[in-house]
C-alpha positions as CSV (number, residue, x, y, z in Angstrom):
1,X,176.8,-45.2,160.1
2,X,174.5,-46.3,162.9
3,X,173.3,-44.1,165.8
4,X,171.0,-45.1,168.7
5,X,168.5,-43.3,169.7
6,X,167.2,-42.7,173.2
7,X,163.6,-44.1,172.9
8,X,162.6,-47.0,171.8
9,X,164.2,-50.8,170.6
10,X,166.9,-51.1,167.9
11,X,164.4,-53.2,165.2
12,X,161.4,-52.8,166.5
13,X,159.1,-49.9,165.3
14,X,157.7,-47.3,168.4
15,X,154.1,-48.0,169.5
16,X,151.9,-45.4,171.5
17,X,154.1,-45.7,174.4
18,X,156.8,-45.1,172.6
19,X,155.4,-42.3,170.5
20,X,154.0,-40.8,173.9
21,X,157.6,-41.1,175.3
22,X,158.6,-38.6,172.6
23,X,155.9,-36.5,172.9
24,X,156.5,-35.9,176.8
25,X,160.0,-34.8,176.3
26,X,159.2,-31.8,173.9
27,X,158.9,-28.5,175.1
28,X,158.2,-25.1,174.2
29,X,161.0,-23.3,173.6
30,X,159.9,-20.1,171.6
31,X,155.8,-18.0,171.0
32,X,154.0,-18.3,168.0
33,X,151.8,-15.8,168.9
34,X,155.2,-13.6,169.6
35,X,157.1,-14.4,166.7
36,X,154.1,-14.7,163.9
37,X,151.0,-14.3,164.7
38,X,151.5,-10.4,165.6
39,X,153.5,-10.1,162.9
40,X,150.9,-11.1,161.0
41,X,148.4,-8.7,162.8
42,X,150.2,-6.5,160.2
43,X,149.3,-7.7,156.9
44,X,147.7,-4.9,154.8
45,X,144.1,-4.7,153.1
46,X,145.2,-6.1,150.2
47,X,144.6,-9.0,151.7
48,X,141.8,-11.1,153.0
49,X,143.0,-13.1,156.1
50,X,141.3,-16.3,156.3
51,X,141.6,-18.9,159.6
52,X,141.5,-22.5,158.0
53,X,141.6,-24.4,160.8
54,X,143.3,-25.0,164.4
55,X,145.7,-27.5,165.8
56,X,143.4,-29.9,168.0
57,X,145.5,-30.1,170.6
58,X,144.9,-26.1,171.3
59,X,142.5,-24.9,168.9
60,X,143.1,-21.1,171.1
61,X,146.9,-21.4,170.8
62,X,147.4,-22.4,167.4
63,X,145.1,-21.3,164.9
64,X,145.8,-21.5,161.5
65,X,145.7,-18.4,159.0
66,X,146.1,-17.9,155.1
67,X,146.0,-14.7,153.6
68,X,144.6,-14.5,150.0
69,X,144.7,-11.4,147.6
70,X,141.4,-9.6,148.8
71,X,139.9,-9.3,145.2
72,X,141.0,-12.1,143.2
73,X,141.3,-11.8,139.4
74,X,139.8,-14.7,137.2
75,X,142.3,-13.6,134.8
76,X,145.6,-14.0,136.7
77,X,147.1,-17.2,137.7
78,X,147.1,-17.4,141.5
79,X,150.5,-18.6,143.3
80,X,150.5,-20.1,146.8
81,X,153.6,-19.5,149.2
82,X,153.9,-21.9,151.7
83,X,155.9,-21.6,155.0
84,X,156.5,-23.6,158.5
85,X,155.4,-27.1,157.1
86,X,158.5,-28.3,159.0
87,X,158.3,-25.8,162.4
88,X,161.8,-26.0,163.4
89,X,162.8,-24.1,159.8
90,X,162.9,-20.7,161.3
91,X,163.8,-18.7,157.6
92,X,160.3,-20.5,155.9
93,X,158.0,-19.2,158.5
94,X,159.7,-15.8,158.8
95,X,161.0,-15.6,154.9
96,X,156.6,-16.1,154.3
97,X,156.1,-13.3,156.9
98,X,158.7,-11.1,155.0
99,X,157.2,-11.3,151.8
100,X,153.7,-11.2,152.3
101,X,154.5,-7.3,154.8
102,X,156.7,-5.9,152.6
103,X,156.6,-7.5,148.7
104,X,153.8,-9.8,147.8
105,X,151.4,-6.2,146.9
106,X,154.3,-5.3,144.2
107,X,152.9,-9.0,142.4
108,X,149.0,-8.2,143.0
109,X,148.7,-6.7,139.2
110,X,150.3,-9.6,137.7
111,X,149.0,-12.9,140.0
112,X,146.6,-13.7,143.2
113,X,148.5,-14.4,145.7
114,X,147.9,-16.6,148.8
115,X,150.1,-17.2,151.4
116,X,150.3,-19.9,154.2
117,X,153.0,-18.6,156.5
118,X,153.4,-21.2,159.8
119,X,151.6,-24.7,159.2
120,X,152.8,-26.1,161.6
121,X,152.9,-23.9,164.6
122,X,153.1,-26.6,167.3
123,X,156.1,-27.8,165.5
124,X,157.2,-23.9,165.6
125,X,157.1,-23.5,169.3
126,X,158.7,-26.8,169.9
127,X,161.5,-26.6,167.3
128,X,160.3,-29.6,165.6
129,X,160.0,-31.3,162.2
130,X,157.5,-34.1,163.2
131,X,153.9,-33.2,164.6
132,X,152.6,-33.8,168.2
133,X,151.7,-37.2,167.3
134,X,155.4,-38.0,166.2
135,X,154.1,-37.5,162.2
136,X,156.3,-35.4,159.9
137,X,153.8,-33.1,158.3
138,X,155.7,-33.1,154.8
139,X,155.3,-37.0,154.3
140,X,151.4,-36.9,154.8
141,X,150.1,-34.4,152.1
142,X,147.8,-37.1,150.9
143,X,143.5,-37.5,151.3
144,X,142.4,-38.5,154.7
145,X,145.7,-37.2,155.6
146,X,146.3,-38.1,159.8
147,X,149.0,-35.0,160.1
148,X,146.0,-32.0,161.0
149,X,148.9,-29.7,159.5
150,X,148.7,-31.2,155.8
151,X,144.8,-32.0,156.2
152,X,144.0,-29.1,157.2
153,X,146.0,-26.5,154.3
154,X,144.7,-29.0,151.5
155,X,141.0,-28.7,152.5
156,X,141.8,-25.1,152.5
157,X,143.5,-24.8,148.9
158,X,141.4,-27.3,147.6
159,X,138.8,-26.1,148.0
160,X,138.9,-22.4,146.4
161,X,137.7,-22.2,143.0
162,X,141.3,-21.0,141.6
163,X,143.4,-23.7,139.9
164,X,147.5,-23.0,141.7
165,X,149.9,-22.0,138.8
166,X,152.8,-21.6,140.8
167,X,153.6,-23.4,144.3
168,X,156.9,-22.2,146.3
169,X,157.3,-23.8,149.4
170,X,159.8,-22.8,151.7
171,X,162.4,-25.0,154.0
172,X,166.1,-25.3,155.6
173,X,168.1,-28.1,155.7
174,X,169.8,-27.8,159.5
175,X,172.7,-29.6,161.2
176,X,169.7,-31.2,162.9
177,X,168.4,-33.3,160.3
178,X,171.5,-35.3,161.0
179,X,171.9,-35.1,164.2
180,X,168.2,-35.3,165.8
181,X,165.5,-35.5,163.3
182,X,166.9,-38.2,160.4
183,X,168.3,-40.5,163.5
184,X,164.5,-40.1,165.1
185,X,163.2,-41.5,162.0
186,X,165.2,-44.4,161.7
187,X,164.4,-45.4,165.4
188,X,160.7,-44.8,164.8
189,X,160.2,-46.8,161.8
190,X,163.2,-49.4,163.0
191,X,165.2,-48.0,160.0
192,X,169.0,-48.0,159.5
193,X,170.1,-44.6,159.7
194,X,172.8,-43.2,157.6
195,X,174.3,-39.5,157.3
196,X,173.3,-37.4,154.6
197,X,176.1,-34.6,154.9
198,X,174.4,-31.5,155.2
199,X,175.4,-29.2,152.6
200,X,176.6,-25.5,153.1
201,X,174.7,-23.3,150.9
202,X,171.0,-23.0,149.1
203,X,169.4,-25.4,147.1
204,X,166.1,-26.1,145.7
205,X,164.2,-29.2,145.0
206,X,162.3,-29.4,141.7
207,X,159.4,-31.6,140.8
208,X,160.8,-35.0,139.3
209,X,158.1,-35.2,136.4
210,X,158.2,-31.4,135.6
211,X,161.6,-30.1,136.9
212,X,160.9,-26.4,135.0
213,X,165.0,-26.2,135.1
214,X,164.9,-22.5,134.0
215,X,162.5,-21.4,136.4
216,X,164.6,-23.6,139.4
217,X,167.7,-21.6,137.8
218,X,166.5,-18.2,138.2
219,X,165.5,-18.7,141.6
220,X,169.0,-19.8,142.2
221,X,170.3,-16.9,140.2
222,X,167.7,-14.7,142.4
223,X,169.2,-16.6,145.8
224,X,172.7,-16.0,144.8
225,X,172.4,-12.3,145.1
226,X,172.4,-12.6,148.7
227,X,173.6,-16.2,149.9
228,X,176.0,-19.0,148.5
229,X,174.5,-21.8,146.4
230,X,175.4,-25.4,148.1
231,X,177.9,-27.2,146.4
232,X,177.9,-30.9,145.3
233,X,179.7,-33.5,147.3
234,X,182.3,-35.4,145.5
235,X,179.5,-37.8,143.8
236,X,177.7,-35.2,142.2
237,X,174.8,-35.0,144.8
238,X,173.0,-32.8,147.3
239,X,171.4,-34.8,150.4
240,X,171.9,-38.0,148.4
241,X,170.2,-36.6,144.8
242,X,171.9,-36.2,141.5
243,X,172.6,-32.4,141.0
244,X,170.6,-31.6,137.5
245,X,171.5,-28.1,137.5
246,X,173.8,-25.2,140.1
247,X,171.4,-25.7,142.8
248,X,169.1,-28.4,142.1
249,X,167.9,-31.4,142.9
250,X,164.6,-33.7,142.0
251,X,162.2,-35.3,144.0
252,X,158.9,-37.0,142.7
253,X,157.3,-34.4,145.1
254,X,153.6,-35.7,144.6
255,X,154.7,-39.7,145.0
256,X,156.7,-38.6,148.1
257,X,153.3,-36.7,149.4
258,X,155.0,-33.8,149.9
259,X,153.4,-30.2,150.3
260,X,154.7,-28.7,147.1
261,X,152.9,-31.7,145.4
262,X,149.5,-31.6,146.3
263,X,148.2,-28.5,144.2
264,X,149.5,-30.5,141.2
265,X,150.8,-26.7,140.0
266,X,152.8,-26.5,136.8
267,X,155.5,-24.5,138.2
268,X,156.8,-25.5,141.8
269,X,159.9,-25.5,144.1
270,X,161.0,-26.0,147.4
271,X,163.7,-24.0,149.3
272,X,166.1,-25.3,151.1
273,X,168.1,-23.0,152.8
274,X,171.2,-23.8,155.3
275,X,171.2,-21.8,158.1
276,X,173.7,-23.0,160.2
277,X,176.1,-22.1,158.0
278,X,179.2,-19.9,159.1
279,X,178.7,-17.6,156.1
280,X,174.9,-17.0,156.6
281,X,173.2,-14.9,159.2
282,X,169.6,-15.5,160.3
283,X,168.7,-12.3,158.3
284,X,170.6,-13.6,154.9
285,X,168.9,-16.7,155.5
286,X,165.1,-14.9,155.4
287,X,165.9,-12.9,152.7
288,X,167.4,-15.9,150.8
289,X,163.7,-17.3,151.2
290,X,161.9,-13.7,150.0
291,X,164.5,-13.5,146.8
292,X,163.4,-17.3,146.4
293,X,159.8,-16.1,145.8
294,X,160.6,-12.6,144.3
295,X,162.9,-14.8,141.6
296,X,160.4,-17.4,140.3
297,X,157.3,-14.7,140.2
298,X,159.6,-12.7,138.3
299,X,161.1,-15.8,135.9
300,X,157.0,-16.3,134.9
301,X,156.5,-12.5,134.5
302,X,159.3,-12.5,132.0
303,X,158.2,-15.4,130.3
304,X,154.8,-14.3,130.2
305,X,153.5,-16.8,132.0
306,X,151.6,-14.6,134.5
């Protein structure tokens, strides 16, 4: 189907005006300093807590923190947890927050753990998935990068002397993407828009070249413990891509330049959790996102792989 969207021409992709149009219409609607950033004043001394950057349209109200295991080991594999890339996925930021205060220390003997709760905190406050300048932060994870979100957590990563073994990076897919974000897209890059059909349950999306099915399927197995798993729709897909396993879909996460792709880690996912689901609660849905984690650190423990 076709849906028209308030700003800009049917065809024609938006400009600065256009862009700016956007941008004057946002507003803040909730506190990152509220909602994370004294959650994070929490964190224990296990942890080293690092600021990588700031937003640069308010270096004071957004800064950006990482939190690192305090005394890395060179011989444990470090995993990095990712949360907030898109700001309006409430369960990512919080489900990060979750683990790192009250489960990330029980992993310390057997990895280094860093985790990037909120990227994108503007996009946090304002219920967003795009960034300030109308760019969605998980489609620019690539050098030179214009999204200060991506740029910004790459430089970071990239440049501590500790290859990523694992990469979890957590998400929702919302009523939203169909109705406000997916319809903004089209309009923005003069695209056709089409439903996806947003899926009632979890899912995660695996890396296309490496899909580690096992180690998707015991985060699933983890996930199911406390939410339902999302069903296919009647061709066998979830947001348009072939179901490979209960729960699972691919994506060529690296090609796509998406945030799980840029460590280039052997072992990664993405979460997808649906929170506006009638059979999920905003506290099923964070602790859908910690069993996420708990699950794949677990699956490498078991296999040794830590």
């Amino acid at each position: 189907m076709s849906q028209t969207y308030p700003i800009g021409t049917p065809g024609k992709p938006w400009q600065d005006a256009e862009k700016k149009q956007w941008l004057d219409i946002q507003s803040i609607k909730r506190s990152y300093q509220d909602e994370v950033l004294s959650k994070l004043a929490r964190v224990g001394d296990d942890f080293e807590k690092v600021q990588y950057g700031a937003l640069p349209q308010d270096s004071e109200r957004y800064p950006l923190f990482a939190f690192r295991t305090k005394a890395p080991k060179s011989d444990l594999h470090t995993v990095l947890i990712t949360g907030g890339v898109h700001g309006y996925e409430t369960s990512g930021v919080q489900g990060a927050i979750e683990f790192l205060l009250n489960h990330a220390s029980d992993y310390l003997d057997k990895f280094n753990v860093i985790v990037a709760p909120c990227i994108s905190p503007w996009g946090y406050e304002t219920i967003n998935r795009w960034n300030a300048d109308a760019i969605d932060p998980n489609r620019s994870f690539y050098k030179n990068s214009p999204a200060a979100e991506s740029r910004l957590i790459m430089e970071y990563v990239n440049g501590l002397d500790e290859p990523i073994f694992a990469h979890i990076d957590l998400h929702e897919t919302t009523d939203t993407d169909d109705s406000e974000f997916r319809p903004a897209l089209a309009a923005r890059d003069a695209l056709t828009f089409s439903e996806w059909g947003i899926p009632d349950g979890f899912y995660t999306v695996a890396d296309t070249p490496k899909p580690e099915l096992a180690f998707q399927q015991a985060i699933i197995a983890a996930v199911e413990k406390v939410t339902h798993i999302a069903p296919p729709d009647s061709n066998n897909k979830i947001i348009g891509s072939e179901v490979v396993s209960h729960g699972v879909i691919c994506y060529d996460k690296a090609a796509l330049n998406l945030c799980a792709g840029f460590t280039q880690a052997p072992y990664v996912s993405t979460t997808e959790v649906y929170p506006d689901s009638p059979r999920a609660t905003p506290e099923q849905c964070i602790a859908a996102q910690v069993a996420a984690i708990s699950g794949a650190l677990d699956y490498l423990i078991a296999q040794g792989k830590d």
